[in-house]
C-alpha positions, 0 to 999 in steps of 0.5 A, spaced: 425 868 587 427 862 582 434 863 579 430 862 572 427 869 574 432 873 576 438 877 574 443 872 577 442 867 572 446 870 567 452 871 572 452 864 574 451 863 566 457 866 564 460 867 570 462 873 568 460 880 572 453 882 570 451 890 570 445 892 569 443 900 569 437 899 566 432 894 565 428 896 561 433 898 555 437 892 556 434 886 551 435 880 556 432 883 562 426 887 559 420 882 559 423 879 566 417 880 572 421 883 577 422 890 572 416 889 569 413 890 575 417 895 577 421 891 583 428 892 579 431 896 574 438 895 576 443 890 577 450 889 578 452 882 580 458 879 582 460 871 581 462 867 587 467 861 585 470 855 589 477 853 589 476 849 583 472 855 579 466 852 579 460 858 580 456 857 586 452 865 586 452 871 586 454 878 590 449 882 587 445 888 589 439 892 585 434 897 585 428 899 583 431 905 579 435 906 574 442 907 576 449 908 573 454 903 577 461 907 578 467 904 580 466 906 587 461 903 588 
């Protein structure tokens, strides 16, 4: 999937954690094709940083329901 279409986008765009526990709701991701499709409704994504700081991906994981993200997990 091209990063353009993806959640990942907006890790490495803030390089900040992204959470997503429902697409659908959420104003970014709603109109994305993967959960329009139903392919992912929920995201939790994790930057990856070099040594200098520089954001080179992501850890992430999805679903296709809707799921609320606790610290254990």
């Amino acid at each position: 999937m091209p990063l353009g279409d993806s959640f990942c986008r907006f890790t490495v765009a803030t390089g900040a954690p992204f959470i997503v526990e429902d697409a659908i709701q959420h104003p970014w991701t709603h109109q994305m094709p993967c959960v329009v499709s139903g392919e992912s409704r929920c995201y939790l994504g994790i930057p990856l940083r070099m040594n200098d700081g520089d954001v080179i991906g992501t850890m992430c994981v999805y679903g296709p329901q809707a799921t609320i993200f606790d610290t254990v997990q």
